[in-house]
N, C-alpha and C positions, 0 to 999 in steps of 0.2 A: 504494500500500500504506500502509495505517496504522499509523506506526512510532510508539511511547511514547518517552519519556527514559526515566523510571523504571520498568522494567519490570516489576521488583518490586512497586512500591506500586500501581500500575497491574490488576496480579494482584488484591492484595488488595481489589481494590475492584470488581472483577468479581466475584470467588466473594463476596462480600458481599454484593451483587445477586445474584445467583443463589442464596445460599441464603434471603433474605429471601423469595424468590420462593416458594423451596418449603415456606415460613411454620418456616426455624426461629428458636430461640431468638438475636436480635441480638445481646442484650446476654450470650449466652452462650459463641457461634460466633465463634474468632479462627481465621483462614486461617495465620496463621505463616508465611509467604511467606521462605523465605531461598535462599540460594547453594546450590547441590546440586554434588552429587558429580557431577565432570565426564561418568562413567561412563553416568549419568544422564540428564543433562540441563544448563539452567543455571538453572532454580528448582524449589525444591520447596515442597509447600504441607502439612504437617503437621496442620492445625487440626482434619481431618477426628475423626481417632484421640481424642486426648480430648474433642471433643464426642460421638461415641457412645458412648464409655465412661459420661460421665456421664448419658446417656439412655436407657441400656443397649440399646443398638443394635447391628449390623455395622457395622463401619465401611467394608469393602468395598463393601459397599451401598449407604452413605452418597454415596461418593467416587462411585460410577457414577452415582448419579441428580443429585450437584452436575455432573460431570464434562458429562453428558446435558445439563442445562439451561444449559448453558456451549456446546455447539455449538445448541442450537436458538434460541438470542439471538442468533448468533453475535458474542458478547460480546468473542471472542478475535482479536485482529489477525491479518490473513491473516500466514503465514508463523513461526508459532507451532505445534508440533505437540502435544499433551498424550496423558500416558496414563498409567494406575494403577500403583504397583508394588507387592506386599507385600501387607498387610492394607488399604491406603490411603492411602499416599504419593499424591499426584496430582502427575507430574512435568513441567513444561515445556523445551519445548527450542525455540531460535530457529535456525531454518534459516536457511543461505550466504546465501540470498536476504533476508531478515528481517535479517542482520549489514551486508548491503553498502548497504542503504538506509537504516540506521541509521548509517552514518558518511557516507554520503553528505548524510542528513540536517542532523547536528550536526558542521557542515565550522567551526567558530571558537570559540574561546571566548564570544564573545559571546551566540550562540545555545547554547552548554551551559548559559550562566548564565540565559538566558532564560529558559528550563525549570522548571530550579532552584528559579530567583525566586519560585517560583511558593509553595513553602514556609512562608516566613513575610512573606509579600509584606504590606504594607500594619501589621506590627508593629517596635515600635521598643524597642531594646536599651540600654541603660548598659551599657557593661562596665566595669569600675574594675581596674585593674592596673598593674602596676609599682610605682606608693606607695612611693619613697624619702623619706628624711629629709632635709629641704634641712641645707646647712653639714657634708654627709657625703658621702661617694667611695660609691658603689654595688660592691659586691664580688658573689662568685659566686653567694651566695645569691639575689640579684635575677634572675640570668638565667630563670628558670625563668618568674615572675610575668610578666615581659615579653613572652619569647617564645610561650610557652600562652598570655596573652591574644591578641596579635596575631591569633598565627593562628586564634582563635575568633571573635576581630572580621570575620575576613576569610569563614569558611566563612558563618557569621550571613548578613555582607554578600551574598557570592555566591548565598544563598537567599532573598534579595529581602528581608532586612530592613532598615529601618533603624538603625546603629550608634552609639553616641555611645561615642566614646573618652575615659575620665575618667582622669589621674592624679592619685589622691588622696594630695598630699604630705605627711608630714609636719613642717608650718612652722612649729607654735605648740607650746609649751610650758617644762617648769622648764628645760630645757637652756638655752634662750634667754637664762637669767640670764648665765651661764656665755660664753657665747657673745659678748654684750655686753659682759663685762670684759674678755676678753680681746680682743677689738677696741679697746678704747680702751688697753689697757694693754700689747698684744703685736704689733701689726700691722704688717708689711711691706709696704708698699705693692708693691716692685718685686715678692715673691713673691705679692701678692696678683692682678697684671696677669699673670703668668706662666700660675697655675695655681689659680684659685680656691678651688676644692675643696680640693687640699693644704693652703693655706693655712689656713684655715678648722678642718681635722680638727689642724693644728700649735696653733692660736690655742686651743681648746675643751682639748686633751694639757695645753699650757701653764697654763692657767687652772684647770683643774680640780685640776693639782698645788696653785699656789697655794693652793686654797679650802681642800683639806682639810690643809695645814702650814698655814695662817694664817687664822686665826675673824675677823680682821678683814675680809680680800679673800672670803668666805664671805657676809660680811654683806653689803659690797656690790655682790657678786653677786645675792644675794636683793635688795637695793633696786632693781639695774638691771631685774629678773623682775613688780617692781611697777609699775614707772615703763613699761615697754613695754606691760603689761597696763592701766594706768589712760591710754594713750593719749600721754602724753609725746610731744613731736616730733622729739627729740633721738635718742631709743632706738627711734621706730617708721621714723625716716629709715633707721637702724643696719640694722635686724630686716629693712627691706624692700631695698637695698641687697645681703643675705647671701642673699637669697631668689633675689635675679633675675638675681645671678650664678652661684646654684646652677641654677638651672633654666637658663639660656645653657651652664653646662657639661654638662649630664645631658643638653642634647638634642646635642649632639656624639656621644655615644654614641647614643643612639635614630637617631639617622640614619644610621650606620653597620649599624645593625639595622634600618635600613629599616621604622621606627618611627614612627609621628607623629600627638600625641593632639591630639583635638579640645579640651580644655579641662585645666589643672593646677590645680582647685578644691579647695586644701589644707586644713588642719584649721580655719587662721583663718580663711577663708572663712565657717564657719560658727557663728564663737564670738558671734554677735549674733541667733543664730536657736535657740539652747539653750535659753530662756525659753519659748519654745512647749512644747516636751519637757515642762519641768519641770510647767508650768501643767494642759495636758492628761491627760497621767498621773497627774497625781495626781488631778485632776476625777473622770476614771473608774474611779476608785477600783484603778486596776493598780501604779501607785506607794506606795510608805509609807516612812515612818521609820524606821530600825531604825540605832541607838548613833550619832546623828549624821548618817548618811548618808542620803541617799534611795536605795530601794532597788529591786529589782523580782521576787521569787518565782515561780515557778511550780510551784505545787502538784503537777498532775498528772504532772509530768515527776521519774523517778524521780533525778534526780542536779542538779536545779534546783531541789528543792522545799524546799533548805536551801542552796543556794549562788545567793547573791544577784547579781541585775544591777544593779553600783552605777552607777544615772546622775548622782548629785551626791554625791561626797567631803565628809567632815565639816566641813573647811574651806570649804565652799561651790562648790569648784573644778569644771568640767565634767573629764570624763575622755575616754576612747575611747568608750566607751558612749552616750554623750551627744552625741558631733556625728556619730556613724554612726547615729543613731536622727535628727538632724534630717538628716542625710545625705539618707537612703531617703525621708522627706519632701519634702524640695527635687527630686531624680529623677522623683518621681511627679507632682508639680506643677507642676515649671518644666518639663520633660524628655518630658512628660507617658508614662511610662516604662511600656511592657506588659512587660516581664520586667529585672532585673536581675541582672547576672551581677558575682562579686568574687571576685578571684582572688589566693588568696595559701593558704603552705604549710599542711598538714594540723593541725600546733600549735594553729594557732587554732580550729579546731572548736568547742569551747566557747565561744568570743563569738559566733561568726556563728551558732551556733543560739540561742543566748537572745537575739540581735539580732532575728533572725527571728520567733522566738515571743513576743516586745514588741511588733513592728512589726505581727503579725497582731491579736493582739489589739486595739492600741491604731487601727489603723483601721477595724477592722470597729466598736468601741464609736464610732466616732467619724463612720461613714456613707461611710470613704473608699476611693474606689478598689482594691484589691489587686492588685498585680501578682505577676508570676512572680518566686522568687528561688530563685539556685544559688548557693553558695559552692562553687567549682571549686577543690578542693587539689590537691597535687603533693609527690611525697617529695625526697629530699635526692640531691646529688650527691657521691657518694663520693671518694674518691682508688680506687690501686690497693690501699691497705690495708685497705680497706673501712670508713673512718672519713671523716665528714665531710671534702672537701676543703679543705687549707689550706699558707700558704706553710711552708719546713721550718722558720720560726721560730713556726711556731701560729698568726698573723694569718689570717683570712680572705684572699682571693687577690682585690684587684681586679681588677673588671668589665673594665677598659681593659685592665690589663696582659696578661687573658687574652686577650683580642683583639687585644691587637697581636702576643701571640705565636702565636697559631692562624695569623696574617697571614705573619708571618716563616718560619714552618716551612713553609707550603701556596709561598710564593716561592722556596725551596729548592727545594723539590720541581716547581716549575715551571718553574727555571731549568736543572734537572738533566734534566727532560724535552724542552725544546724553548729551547735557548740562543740560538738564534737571532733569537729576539723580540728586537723593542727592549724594551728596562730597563722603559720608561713602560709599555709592553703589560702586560707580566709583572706588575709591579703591581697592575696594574688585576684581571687575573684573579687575581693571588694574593687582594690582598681579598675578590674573591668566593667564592672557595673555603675561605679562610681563616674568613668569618665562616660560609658556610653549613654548614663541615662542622658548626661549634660547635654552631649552631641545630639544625641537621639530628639528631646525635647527641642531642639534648635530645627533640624529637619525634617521635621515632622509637622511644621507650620509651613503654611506657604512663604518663601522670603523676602515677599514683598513687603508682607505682613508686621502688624508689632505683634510681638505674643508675652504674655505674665510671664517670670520666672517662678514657681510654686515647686518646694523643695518637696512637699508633700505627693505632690501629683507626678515629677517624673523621676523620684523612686519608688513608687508605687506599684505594685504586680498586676494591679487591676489596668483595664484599659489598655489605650494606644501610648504604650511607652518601653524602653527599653529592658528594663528588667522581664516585663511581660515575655516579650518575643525573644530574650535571650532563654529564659525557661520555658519556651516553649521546646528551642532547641534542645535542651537540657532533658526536658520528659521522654521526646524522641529517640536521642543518644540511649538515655536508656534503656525505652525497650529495646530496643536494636542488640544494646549489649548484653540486657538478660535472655538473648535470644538463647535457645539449647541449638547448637547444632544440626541436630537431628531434622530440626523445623524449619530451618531455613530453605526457601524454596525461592526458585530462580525465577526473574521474572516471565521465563520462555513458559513455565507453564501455568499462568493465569490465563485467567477467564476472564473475558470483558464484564466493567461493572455492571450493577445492578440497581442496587439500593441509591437509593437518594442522595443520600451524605457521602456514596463514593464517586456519584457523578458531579455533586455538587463541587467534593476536594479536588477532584480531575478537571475540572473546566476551570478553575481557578489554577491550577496548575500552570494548564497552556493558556491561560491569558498573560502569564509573566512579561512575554513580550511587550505586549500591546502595552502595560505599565511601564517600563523598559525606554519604547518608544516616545511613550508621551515624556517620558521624564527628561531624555535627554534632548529632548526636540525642543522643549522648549528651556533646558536648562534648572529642572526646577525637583528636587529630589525630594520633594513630600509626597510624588506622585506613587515613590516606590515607596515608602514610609507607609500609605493607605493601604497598598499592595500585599503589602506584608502584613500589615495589623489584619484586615482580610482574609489573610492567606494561615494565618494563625486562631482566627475563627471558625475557618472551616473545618481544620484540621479538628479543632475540638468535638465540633460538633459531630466528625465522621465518626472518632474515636469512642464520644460519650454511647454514639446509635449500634456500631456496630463492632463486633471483638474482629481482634485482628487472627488471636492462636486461636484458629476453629479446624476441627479434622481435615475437615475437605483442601486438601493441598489446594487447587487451582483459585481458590477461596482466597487461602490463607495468603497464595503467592501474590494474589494480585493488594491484597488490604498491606502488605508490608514491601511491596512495591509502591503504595500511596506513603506511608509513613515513612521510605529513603526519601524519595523523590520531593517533599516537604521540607524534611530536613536538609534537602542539597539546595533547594530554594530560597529559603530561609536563612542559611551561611551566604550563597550567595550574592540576598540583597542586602544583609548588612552588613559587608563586608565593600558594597556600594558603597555603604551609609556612613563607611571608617568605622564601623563597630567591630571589636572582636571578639570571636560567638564564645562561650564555655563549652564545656561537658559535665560540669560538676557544680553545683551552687546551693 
């Protein structure tokens, strides 16, 4: 039998054939292939209804003569059943037989991803996310950037593309003055060994008081700002030094997050490749002058056509505009980059679309390449007041401290469940649980979204959250492990479902895709999030309806054929999700 991955997309590209065939309009005719009411079916194809509206046709009509030339190709995998409903709905439905060779097919991850691959196989991604500030503690606002990239890097990946993981730091600029004085004038060597970061965000609190009670420590602040910018060896040992023990401490964190970029190409990185920018831009006449600065308008665009994209400061200075314009440059030419994705909170909208609409203009005047670009936002994480979260003295809440308390409370809650564990066990699962619930609760909201942080609600077993579907993998694991030998029976000889709950867990199976697709299509990984909490319902419900050790082998083979094939689903997507699954909790 000829089983698809994507059954959906798969559809869509049959009735596209098929209607091509019956000479309609291509560029007119979308099938609209989505999930259908179980009632149904498990796809339905919409597209019929607004193209004969706009042809002024029947649509019944329509749908029977595509429907018709869909069985005389026979286009349709055996084990597929179709038929009209309504005006023109044309609904599919995948027969017991069609579900059981469809997991017997896609038996690993391996071969799911194989499939997948197929997507954007042979294109290659930047993604840029995370972008802390070297000589600063990373607080809660960064979580968001880090873990939506991630797991976009990873959905990308699993669809056969090539990823470049960039964290774009930022390492250069005025602060650096500041930062320099008070390393020479405030430095603790012992707190510096301890805890870099702290020390650093102490040396910059301390210095900055200084600067502004005393116009002399101001000045040479501004000196030490020149002297690392004109190259000095004394202040770029200093700058480089602050840089590499920040980034030695940021990835302490990213590895706990199960994090880890291919390159940290910060803002200095690219303060020797500005000159391009400046020369270019103004050649094609997109850059000008305006009170000092170089600037960059765009007319056509109703809220750009008087507010300018300053790439060179009156002073002469490069800004953010200016190394994220040779940024996208360098991407496409060293990286040699079919789409770029940059991930950072909604605020910015305004830069990254007049970055966008510089970079189009200024490569097409200039014969280069264009790639794909998304600036992928995310809203704020709240407290339970509905106000930005922050500690009860108004600082921001760092990154670490909330994870090691997400850590400490999930290890309560682990020791109070199964004390038995040695200490070292517990641990080890509380980190997991501890960081996934965090993660989990983050992608599990849309990211456009604000969502409460409620320590209650995601580490809680109930519901749509991490711990849940980590134990759900956990129950699984189980039986599988207390399986006897004896009983283990090969998927070759099951028997197509039957019961409810086994066709129910089986269609939910083979919709993984279609969640898969939507998630990465449009960037957006609470799609697999629902998928899974779903796919964790069903399972319950198959297990609570029906035993899996029952005499009848072809029985038994096929209910623990449902219960691998759950389990490899389930690792699968949260492993999307940067979760890492257990076996023991």
């Amino acid at each position: 039998m000829d089983v698809w991955f994507d059954v959906a997309r798969n559809l869509e590209a049959r009735l596209n054939e098929a209607a091509a065939d019956l000479g309609w309009d291509r560029d007119v005719f979308e099938p609209a292939v989505r999930t259908a009411d179980p009632r149904f079916g498990d796809f339905q194809a919409n597209g019929v209804l607004p193209y004969a509206k706009r042809n002024k046709q029947n649509p019944r009509a329509l749908a029977e003569q595509l429907v018709e030339n869909l069985g005389e190709k026979k286009a349709l995998a055996a084990g597929i059943d179709v038929s009209i409903a309504g005006p023109g709905f044309i609904n599919f439905k995948l027969t017991p037989t069609y579900l059981l060779n469809w997991l017997r097919q896609f038996d690993s991850e391996a071969h799911l991803q194989r499939d997948a691959g197929k997507r954007f196989a042979g294109r290659t991604w930047v993604v840029d996310y995370g972008s802390p500030n070297t000589a600063k503690q990373m607080h809660v606002g960064h979580l968001r950037t880090i873990i939506v990239g991630e797991s976009i890097c990873r959905l990308l990946e699993f669809c056969g593309a090539k990823v470049i993981r960039d964290n774009h730091l930022g390492d250069w600029g005025t602060q650096f003055g500041i930062i320099l004085y008070g390393y020479k004038h405030f430095l603790d060597p012992e707190a510096l060994a301890r805890d870099p970061l702290e020390e650093f965000e102490r040396l910059y609190k301390a210095a900055n008081a200084r600067c502004k009670e005393d116009p002399a420590a101001l000045e040479e602040a501004r000196a030490e700002l020149v002297r690392l910018q004109q190259g000095d060896p004394d202040a770029v040992a200093i700058w480089e030094k602050v840089n590499q023990l920040s980034v030695q401490s940021l990835k302490e964190i990213y590895e706990r997050l199960d994090v880890h970029y291919d390159h940290y190409l910060g803002e200095s990185f690219y303060r020797d490749k500005v000159d391009t920018v400046y020369r270019e831009l103004t050649e094609i006449g997109l850059a000008e002058e305006s009170e000092g600065a170089l600037v960059v308008f765009h007319p056509e665009h109703p809220r750009f056509a008087t507010q300018p994209f300053i790439i060179r400061k009156r002073d002469g200075a490069s800004n953010y505009a200016t190394t994220d314009l040779a940024t996208m440059l360098y991407r496409v030419e060293h990286f040699d980059a079919d789409g770029i994705i940059i991930v950072t909170d909604s605020r910015q909208n305004d830069h990254f679309e007049q970055l966008w609409l510089t970079t189009r203009k200024w490569f097409e005047a200039t014969g280069r390449r264009l790639p794909e670009f998304q600036h992928v936002t995310f809203g704020t994480i709240l407290g339970e007041d509905g106000k930005a979260i922050k500690t009860r003295s108004g600082d921001p809440i760092r990154l670490k401290a909330l994870l090691d308390e997400a850590v400490e409370r999930a290890f309560a809650i682990v020791t109070e469940k199964n004390p038995d564990l040695p200490e070292e066990k517990r641990r080890e699962i509380a980190e997991r649980v501890g960081i996934g619930a965090v993660v989990y609760a983050d992608l599990s909201q849309n990211r456009t979204s604000d969502y409460i942080f409620s320590w209650q609600k995601l580490l809680s077993f109930e519901g749509n959250t991490a711990p849940y579907l980590l134990y759900a993998c956990v129950r699984i694991a189980s039986i599988l492990r207390k399986l006897p030998a004896e009983q283990d029976t090969p998927p070759e000889n099951a028997s197509a479902f039957e019961t409810a709950e086994e066709i129910a867990l089986a269609r939910k199976l083979a919709a993984f895709p279609a969640a898969l697709d939507q998630a990465v299509t449009t960037l957006r990984p609470h799609f697999i999030s629902l998928y899974l909490y779903e796919l964790a319902g069903a399972f319950s419900s198959f297990y609570n309806a029906d035993r899996v050790i029952v005499d009848d082998p072809a029985v038994r083979a096929r209910r623990l054929l449902l219960c691998r094939r759950t389990l490899m689903v389930l690792q699968t997507g949260l492993h999307l999700l940067t979760i890492r699954p257990l076996d023991q909790m």
